[in-house]
The first five atom37 places (N, CA, C, CB, O) and aatype in JSON, in Angstrom:
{
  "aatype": [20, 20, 20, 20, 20, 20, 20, 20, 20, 20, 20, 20, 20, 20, 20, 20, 20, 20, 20, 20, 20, 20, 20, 20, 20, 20, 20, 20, 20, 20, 20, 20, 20, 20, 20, 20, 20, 20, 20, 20, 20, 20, 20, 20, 20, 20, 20, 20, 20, 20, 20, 20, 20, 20, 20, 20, 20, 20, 20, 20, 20, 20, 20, 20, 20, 20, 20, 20, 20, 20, 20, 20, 20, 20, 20, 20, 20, 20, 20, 20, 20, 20, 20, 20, 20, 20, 20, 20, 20, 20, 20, 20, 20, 20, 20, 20, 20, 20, 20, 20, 20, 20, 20, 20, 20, 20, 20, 20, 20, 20, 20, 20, 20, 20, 20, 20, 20, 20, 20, 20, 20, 20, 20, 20, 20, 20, 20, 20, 20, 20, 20, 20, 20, 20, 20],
  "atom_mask": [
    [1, 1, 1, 1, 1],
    [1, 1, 1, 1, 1],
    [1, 1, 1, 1, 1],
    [1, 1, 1, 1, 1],
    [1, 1, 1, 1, 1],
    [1, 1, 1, 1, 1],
    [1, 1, 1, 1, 1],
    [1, 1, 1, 1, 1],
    [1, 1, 1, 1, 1],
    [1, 1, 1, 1, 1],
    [1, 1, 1, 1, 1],
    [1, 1, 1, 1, 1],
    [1, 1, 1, 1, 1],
    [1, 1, 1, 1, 1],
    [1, 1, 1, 1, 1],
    [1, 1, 1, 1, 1],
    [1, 1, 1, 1, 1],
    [1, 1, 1, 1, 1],
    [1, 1, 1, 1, 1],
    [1, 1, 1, 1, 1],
    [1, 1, 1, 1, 1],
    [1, 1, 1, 1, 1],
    [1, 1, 1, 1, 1],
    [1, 1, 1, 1, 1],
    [1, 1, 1, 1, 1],
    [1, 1, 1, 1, 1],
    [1, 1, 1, 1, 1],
    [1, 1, 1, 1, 1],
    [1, 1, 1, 1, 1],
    [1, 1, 1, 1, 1],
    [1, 1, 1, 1, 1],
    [1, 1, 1, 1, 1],
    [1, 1, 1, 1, 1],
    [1, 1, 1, 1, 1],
    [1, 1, 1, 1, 1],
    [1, 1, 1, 1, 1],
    [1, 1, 1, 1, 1],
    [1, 1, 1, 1, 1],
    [1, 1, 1, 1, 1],
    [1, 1, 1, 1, 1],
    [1, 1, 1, 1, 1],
    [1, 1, 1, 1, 1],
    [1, 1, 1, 1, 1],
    [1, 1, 1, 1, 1],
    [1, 1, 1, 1, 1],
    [1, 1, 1, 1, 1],
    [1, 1, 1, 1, 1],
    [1, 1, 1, 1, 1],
    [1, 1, 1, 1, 1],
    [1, 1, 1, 1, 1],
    [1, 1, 1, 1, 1],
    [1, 1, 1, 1, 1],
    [1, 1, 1, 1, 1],
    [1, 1, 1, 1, 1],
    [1, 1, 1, 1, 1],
    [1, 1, 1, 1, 1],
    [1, 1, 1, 1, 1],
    [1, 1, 1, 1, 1],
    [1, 1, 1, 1, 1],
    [1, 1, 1, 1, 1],
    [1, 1, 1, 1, 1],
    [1, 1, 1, 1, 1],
    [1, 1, 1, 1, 1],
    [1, 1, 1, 1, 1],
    [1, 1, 1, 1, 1],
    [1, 1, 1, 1, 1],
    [1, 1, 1, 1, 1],
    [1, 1, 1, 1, 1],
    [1, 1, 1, 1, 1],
    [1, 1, 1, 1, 1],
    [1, 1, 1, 1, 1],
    [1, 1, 1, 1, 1],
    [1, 1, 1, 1, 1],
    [1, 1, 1, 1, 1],
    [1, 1, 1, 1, 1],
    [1, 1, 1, 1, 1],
    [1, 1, 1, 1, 1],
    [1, 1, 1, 1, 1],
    [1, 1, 1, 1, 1],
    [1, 1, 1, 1, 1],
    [1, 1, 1, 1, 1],
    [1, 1, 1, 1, 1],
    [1, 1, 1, 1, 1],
    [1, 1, 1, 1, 1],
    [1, 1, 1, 1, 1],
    [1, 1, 1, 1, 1],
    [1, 1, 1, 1, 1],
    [1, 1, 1, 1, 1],
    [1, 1, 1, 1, 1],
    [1, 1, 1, 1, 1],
    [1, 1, 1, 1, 1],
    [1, 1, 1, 1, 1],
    [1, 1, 1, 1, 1],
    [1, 1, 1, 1, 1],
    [1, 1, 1, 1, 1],
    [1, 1, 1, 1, 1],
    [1, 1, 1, 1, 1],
    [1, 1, 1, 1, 1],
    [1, 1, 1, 1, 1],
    [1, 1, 1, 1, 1],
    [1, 1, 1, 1, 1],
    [1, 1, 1, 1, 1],
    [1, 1, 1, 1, 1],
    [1, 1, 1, 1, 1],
    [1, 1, 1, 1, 1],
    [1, 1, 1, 1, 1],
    [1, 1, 1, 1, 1],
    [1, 1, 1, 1, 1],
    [1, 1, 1, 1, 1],
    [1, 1, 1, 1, 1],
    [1, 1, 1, 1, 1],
    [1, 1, 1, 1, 1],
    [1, 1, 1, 1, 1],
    [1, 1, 1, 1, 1],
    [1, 1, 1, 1, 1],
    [1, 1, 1, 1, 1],
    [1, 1, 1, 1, 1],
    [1, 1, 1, 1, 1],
    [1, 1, 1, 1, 1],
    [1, 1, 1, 1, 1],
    [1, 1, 1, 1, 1],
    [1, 1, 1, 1, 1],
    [1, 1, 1, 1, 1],
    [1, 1, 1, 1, 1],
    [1, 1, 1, 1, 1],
    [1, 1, 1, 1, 1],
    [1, 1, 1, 1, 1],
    [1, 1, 1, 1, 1],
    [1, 1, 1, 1, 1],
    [1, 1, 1, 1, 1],
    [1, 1, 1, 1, 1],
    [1, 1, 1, 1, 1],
    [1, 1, 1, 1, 1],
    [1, 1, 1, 1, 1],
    [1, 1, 1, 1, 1]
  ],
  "atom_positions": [
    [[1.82, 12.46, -14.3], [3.02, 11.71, -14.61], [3.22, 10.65, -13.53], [4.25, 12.65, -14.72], [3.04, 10.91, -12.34]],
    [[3.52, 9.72, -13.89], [3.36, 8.34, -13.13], [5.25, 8.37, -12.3], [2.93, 6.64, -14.66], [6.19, 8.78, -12.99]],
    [[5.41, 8.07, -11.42], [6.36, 7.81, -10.44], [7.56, 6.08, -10.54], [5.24, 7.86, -9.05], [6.87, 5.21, -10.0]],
    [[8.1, 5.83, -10.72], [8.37, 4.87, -10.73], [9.67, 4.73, -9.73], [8.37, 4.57, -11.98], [10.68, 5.43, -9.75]],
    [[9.32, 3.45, -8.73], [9.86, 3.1, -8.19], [11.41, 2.17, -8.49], [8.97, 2.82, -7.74], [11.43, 1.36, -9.41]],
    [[12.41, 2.37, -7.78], [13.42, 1.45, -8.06], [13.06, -0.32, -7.37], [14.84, 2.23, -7.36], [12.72, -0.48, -6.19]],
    [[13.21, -1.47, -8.37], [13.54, -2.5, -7.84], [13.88, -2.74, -6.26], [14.41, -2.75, -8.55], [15.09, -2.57, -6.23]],
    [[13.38, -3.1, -4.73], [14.48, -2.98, -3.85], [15.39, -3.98, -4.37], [14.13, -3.19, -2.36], [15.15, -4.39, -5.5]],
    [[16.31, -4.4, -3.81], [17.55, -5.13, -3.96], [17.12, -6.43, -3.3], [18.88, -4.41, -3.29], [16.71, -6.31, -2.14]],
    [[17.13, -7.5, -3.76], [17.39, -9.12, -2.57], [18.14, -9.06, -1.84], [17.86, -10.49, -3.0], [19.32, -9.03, -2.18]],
    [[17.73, -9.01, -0.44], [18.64, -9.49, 0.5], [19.18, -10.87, 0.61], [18.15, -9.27, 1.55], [18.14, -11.5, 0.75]],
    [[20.05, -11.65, 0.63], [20.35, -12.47, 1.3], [20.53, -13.08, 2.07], [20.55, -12.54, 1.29], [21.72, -13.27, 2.31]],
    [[19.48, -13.79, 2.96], [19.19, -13.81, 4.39], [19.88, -15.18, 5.01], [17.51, -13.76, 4.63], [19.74, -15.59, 6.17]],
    [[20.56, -15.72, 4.11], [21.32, -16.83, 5.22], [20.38, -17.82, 5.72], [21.94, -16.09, 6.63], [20.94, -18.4, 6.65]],
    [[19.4, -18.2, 5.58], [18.47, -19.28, 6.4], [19.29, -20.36, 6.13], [16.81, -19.56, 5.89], [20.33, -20.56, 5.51]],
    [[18.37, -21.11, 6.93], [18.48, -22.45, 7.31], [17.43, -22.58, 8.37], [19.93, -22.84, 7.77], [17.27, -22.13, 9.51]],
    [[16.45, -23.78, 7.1], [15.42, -24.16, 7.51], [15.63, -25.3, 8.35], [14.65, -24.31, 6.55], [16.47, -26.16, 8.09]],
    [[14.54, -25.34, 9.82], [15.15, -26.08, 10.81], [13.67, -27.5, 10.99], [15.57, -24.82, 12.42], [13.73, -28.68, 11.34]],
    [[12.48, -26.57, 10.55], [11.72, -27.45, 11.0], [9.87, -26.41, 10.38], [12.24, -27.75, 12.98], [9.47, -25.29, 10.68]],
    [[9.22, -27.54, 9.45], [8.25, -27.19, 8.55], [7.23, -28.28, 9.58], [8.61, -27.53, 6.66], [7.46, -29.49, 9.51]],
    [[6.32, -27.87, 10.33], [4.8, -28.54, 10.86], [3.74, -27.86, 10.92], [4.75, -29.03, 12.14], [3.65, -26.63, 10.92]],
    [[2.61, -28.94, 11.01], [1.19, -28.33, 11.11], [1.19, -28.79, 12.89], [-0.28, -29.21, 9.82], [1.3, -29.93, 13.34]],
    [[1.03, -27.31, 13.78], [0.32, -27.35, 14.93], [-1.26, -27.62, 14.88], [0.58, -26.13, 15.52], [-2.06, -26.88, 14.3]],
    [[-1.61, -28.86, 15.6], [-3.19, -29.12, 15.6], [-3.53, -27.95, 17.38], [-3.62, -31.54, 15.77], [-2.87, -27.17, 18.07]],
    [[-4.83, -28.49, 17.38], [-4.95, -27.62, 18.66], [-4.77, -28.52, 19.85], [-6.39, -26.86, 18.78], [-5.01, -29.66, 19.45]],
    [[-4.49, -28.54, 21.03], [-4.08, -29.25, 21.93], [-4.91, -30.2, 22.46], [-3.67, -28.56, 22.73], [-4.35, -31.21, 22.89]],
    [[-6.6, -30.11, 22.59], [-7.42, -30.82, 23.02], [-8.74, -30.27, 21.66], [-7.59, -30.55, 24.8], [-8.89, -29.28, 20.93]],
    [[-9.39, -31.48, 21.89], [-10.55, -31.4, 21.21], [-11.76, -30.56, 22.42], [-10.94, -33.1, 20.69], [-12.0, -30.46, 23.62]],
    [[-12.21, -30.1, 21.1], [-13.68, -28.87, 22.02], [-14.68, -30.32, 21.76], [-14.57, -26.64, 20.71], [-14.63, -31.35, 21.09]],
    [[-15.7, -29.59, 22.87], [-16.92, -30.83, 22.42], [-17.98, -30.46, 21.15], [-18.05, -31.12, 23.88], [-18.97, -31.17, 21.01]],
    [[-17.8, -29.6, 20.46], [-18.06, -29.3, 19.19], [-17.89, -29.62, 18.01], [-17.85, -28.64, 19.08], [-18.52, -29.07, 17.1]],
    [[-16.86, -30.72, 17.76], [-15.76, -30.73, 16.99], [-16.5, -31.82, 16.05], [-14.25, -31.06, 17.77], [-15.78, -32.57, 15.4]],
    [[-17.37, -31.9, 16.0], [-18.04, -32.98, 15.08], [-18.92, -32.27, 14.01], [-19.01, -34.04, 15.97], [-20.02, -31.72, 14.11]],
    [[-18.15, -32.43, 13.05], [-18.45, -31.77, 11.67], [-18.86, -30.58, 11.72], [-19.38, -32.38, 10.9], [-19.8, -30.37, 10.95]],
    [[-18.45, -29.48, 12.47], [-18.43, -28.62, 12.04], [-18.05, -27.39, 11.22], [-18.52, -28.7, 12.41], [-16.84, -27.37, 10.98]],
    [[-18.71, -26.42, 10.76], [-18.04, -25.97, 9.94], [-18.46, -24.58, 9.97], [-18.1, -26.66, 8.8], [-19.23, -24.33, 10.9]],
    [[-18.14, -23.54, 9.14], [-17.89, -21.77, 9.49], [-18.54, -21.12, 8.47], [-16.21, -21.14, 9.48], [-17.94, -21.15, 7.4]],
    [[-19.52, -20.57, 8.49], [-19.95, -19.43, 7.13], [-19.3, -18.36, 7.1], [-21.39, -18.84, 7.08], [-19.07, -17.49, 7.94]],
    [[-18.97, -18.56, 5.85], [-18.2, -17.1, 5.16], [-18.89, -16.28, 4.54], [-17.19, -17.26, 4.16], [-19.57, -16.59, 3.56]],
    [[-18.81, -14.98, 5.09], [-19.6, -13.69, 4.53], [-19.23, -13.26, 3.24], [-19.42, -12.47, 5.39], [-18.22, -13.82, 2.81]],
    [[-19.73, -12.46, 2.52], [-19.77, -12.03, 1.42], [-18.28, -11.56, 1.17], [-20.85, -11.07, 1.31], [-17.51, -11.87, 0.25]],
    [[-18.09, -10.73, 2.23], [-16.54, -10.15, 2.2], [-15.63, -11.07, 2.31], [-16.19, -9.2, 3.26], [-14.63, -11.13, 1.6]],
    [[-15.98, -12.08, 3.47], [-14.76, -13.18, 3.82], [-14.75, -14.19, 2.24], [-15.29, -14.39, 5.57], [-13.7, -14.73, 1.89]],
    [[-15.9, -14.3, 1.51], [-15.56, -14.73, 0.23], [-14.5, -13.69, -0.93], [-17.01, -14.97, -0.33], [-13.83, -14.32, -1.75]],
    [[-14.47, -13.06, -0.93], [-13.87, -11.95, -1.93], [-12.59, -11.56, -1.39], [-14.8, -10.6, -2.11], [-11.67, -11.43, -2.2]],
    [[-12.41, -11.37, -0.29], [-11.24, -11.07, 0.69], [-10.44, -12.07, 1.27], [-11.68, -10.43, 1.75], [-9.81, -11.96, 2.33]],
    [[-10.53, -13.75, -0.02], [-9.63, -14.57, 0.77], [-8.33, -14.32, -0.05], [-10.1, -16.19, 0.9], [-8.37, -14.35, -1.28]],
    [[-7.2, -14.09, 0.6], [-5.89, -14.35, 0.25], [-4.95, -14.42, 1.43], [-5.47, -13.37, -0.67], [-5.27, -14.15, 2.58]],
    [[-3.84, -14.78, 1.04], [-2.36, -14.92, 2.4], [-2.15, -13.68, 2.6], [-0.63, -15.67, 1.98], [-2.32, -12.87, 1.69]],
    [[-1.76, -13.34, 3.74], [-1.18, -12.32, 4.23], [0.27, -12.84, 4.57], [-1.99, -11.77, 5.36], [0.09, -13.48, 5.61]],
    [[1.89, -12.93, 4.19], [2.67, -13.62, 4.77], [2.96, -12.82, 6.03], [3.72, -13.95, 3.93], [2.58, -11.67, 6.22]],
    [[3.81, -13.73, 7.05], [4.14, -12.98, 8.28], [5.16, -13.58, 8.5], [3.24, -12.93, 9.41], [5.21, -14.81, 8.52]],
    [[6.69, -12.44, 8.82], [7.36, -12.83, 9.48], [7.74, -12.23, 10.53], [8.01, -13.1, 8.97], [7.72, -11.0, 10.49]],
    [[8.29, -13.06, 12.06], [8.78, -12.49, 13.06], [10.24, -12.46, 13.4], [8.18, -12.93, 13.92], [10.62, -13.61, 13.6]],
    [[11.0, -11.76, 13.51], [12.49, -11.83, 13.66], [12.48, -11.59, 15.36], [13.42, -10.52, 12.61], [11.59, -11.02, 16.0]],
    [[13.44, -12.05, 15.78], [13.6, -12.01, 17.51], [14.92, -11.98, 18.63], [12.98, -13.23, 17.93], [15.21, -12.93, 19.35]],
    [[15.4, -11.1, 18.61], [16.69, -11.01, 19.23], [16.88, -11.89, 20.13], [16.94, -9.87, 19.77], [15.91, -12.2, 20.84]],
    [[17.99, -12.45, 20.33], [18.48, -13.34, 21.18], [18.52, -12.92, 22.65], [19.71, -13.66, 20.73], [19.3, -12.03, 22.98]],
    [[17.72, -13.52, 23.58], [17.81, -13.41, 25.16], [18.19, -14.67, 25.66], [16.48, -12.99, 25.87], [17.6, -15.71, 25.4]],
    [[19.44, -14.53, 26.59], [20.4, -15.05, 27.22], [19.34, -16.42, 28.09], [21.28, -13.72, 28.19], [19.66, -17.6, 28.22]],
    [[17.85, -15.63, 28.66], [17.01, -16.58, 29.35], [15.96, -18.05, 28.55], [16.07, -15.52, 30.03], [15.31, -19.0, 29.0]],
    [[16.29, -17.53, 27.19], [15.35, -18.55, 26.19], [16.72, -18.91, 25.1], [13.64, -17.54, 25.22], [17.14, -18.36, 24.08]],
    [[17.1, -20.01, 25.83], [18.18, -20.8, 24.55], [17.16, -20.91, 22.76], [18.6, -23.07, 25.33], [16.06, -21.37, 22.48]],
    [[18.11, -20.3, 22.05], [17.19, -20.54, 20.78], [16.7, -22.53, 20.74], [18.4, -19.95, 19.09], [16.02, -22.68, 19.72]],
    [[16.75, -22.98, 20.98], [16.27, -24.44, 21.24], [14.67, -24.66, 21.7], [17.23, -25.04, 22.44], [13.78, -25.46, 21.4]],
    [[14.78, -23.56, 22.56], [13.57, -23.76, 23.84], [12.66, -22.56, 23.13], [14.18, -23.33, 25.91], [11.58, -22.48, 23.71]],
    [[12.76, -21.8, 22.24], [11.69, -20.43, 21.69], [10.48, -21.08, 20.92], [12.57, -19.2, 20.42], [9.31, -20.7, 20.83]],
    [[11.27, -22.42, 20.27], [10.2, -22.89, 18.87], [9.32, -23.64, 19.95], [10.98, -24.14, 17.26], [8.15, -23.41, 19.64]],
    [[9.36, -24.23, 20.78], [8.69, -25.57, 21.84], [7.9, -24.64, 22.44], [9.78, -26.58, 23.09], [6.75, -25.04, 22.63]],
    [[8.2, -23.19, 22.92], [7.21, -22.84, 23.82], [6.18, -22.35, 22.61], [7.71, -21.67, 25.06], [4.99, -22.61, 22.79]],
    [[6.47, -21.82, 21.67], [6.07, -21.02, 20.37], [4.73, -21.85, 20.4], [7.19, -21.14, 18.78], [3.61, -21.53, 20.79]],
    [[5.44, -23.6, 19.61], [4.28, -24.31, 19.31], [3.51, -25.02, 20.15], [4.5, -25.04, 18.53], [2.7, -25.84, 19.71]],
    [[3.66, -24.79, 21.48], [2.87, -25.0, 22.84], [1.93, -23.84, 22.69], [3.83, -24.93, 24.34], [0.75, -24.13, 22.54]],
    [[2.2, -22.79, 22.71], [1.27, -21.24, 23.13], [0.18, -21.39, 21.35], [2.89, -19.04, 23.27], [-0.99, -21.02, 21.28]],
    [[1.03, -22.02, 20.09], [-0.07, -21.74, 19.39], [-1.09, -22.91, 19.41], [0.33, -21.39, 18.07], [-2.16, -22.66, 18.85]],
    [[-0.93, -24.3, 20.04], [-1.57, -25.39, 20.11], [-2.76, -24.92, 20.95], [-0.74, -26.53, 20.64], [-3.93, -25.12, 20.63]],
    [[-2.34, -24.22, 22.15], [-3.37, -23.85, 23.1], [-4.8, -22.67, 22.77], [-2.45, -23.28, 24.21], [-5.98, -22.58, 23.1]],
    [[-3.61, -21.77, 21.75], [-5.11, -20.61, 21.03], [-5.94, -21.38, 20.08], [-4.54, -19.05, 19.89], [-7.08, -21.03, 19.8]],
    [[-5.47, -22.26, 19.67], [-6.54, -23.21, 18.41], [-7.22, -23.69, 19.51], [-5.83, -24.68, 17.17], [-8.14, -24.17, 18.84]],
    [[-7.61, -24.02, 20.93], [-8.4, -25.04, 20.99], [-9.81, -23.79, 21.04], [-8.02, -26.28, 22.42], [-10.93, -24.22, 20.77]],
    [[-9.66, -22.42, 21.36], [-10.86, -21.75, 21.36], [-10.65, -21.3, 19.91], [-11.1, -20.6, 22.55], [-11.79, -21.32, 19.44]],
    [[-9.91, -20.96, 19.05], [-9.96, -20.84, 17.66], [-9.58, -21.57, 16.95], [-9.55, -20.05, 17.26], [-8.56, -21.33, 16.3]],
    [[-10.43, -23.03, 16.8], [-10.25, -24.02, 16.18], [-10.5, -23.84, 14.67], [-10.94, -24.93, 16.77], [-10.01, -24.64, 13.86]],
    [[-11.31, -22.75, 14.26], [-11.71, -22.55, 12.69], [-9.83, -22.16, 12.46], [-13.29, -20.88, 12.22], [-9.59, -22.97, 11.57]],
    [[-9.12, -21.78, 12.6], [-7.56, -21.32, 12.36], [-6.39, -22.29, 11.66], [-6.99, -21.01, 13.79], [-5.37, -22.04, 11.03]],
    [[-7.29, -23.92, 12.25], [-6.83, -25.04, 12.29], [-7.42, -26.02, 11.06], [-7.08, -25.47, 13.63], [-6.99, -27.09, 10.63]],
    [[-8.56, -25.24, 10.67], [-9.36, -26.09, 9.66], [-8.66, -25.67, 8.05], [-11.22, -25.63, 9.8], [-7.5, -25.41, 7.73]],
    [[-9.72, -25.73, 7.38], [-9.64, -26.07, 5.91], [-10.9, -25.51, 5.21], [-9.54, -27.67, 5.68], [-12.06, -25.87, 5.39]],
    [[-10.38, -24.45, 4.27], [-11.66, -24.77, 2.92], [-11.97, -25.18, 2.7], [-11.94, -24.8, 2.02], [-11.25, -26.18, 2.63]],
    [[-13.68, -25.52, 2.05], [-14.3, -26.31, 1.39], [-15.53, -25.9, 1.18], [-14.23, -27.38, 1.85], [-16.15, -25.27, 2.04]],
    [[-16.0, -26.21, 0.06], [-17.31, -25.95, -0.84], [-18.59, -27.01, -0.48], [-16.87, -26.17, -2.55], [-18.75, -28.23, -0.55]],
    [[-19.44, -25.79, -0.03], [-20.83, -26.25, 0.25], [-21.11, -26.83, -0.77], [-21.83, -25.32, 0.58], [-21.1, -26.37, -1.91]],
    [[-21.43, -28.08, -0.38], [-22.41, -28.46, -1.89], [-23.87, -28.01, -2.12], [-22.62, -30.09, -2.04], [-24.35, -28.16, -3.24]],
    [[-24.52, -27.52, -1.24], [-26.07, -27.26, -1.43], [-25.74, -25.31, -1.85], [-27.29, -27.76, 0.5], [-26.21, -24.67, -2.8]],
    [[-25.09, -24.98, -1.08], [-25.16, -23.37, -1.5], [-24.14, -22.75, -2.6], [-24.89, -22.49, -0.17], [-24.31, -21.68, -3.19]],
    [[-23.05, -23.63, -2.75], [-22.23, -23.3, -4.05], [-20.92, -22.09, -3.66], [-23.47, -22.58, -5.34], [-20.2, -21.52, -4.48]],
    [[-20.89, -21.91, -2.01], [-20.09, -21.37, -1.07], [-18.88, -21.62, -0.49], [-20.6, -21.31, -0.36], [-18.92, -22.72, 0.06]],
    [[-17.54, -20.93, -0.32], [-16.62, -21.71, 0.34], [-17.16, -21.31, 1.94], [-14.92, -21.29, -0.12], [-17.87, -20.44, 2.44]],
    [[-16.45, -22.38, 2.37], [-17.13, -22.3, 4.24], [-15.7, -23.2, 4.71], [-19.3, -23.52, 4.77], [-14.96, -23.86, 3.97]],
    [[-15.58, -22.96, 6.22], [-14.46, -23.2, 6.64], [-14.91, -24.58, 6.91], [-13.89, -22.3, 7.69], [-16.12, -24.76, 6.78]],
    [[-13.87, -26.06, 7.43], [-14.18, -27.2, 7.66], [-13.13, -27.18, 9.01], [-14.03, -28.24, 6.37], [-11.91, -27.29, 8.96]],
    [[-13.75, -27.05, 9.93], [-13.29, -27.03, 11.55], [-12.91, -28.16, 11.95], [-14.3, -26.65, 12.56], [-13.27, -28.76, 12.96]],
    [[-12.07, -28.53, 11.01], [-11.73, -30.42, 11.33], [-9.98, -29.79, 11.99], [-11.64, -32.03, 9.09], [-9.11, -30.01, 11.14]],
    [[-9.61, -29.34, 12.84], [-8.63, -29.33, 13.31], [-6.98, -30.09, 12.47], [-9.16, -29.85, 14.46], [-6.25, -31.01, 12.86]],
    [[-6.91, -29.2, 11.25], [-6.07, -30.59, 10.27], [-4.76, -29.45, 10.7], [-6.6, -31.05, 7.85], [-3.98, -29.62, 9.77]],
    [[-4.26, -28.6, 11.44], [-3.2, -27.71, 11.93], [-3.35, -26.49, 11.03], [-1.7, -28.37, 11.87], [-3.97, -26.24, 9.99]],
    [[-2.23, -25.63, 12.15], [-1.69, -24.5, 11.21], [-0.44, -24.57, 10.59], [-1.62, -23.33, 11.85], [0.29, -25.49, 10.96]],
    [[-0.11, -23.98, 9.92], [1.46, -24.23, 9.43], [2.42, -23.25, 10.53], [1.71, -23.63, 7.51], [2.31, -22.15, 11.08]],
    [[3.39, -24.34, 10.47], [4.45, -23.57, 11.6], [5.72, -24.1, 10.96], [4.29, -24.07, 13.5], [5.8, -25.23, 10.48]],
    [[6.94, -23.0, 10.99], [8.01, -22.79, 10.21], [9.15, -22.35, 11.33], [7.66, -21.7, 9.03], [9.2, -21.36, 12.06]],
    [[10.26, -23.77, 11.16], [11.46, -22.54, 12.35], [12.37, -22.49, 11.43], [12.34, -23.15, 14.14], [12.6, -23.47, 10.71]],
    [[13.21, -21.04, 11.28], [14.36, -21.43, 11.02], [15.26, -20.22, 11.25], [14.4, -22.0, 9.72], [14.79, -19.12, 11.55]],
    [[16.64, -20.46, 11.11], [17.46, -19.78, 11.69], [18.43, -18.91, 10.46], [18.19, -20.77, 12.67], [18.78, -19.33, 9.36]],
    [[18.72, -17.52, 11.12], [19.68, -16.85, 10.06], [21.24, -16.85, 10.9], [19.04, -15.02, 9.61], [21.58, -16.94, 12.09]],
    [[22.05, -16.68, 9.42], [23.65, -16.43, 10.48], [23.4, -14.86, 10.16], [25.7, -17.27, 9.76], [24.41, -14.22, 10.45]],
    [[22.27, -13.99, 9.6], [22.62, -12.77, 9.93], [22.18, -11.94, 11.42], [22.15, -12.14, 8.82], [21.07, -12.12, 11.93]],
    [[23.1, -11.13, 11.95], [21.73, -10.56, 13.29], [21.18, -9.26, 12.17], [22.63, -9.62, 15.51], [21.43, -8.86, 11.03]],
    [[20.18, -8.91, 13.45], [19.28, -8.4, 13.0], [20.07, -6.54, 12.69], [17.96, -8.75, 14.12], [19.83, -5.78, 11.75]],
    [[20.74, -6.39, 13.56], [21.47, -4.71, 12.89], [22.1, -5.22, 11.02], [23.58, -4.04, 14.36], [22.18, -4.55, 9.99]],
    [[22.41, -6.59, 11.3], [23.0, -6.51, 9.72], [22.04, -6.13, 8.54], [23.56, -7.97, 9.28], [22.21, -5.68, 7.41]],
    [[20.81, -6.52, 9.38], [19.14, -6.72, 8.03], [19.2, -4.87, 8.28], [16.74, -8.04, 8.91], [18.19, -4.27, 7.91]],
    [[19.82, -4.42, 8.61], [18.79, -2.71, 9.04], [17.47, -2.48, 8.75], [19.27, -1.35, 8.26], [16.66, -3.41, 8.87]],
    [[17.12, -1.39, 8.39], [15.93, -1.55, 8.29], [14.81, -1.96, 7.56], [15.8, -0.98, 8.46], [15.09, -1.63, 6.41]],
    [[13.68, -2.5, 7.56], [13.16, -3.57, 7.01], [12.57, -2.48, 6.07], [12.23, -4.68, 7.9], [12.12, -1.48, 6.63]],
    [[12.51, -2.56, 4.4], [11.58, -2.05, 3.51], [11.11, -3.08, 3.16], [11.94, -1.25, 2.5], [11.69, -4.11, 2.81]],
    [[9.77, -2.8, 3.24], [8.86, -3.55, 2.0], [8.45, -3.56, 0.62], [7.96, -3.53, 2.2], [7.6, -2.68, 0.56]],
    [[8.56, -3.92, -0.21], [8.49, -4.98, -0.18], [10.41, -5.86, 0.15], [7.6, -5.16, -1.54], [11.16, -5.28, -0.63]],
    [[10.89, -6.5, 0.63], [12.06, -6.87, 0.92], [11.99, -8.23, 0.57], [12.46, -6.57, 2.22], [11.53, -9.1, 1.3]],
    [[12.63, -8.48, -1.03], [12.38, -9.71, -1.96], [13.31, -10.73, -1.34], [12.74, -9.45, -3.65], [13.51, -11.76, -1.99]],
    [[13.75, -10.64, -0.51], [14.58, -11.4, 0.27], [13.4, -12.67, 1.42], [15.63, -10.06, 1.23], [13.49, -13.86, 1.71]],
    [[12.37, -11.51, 1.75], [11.5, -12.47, 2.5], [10.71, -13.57, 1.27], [10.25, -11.45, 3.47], [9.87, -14.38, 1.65]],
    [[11.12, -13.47, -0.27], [10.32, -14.84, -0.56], [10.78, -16.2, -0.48], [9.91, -14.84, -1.78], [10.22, -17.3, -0.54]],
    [[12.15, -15.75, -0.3], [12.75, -17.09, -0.34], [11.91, -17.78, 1.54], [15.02, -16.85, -0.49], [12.13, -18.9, 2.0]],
    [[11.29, -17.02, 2.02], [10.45, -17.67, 3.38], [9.37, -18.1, 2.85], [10.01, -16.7, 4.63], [9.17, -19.1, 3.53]],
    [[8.52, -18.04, 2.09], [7.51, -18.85, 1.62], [7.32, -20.5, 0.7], [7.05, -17.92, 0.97], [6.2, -20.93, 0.44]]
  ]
}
C-alpha cells in the first residue's frame, strides 16, 4: 500500500531581490585559450541543477551591505583555479558530446533580502515550495 504524503504548505518568504550577476573569475589562468573539459559518461547522464540556498544570521561585525562584496570577492577568487565553474556547455562537433567551454562567461550570483528572521522560517522541510519563488 502506497503512503501518501501531504502537500507542504508555501511559505511566504518576504524577499526582495537586491541584485542578479554573473561573477567571472578574478584573473585569467595562462590556459585560458580555448579550452575546454571532457565529460564522462556519468557527468553526461547526471547533468541537472542542484538549487542552493544559504540563509545567514545577522552579525553585528558584517553590516548586511558588506556580506554580498566579500561573498562575490571569495567566489571570483575560487574560479580562477576552478575556472570550468565559470564556463558553459557545448557540443563537440567531431564526437557528438557535451563538454564544458572554459571561456570564463561567470557564475550566477543572487542577493537578496527577507523581512522574515530566521526563528520565524522554523524548521526547514523539504521540499519547502516557498524556496521556488528563489529560482
Amino acid at each position: 500500500m502506497a503512503s501518501v504524503f501531504p502537500i507542504p504548505p508555501r511559505q511566504d518568504l518576504k524577499l526582495t531581490f537586491q541584485e542578479s550577476i554573473l561573477v567571472s573569475p578574478l584573473k585569467q589562468t595562462d590556459d585560458d585559450d580555448n579550452k575546454s573539459m571532457f565529460l564522462s559518461n556519468i557527468d553526461q547522464i547526471l547533468n541537472y541543477n542542484i538549487p542552493t540556498v544559504h540563509f545567514f544570521k545577522a552579525n553585528p561585525d558584517f553590516p548586511p551591505q558588506t556580506v554580498p562584496k566579500r561573498l562575490k570577492m571569495a567566489l571570483g577568487r575560487v574560479l580562477v583555479p576552478y575556472d570550468f565553474m565559470a564556463g558553459r556547455f557545448q557540443l563537440n562537433q567531431q564526437s557528438g558530446r557535451l563538454e564544458i567551454d572554459c571561456n570564463s562567461a561567470g557564475a550566477g550570483f543572487v542577493v537578496a533580502s527577507s523581512e522574515c528572521l530566521l526563528d520565524d522560517l522554523g524548521d526547514f522541510v523539504y521540499p519547502n515550495l516557498g524556496f521556488r519563488l528563489l529560482s
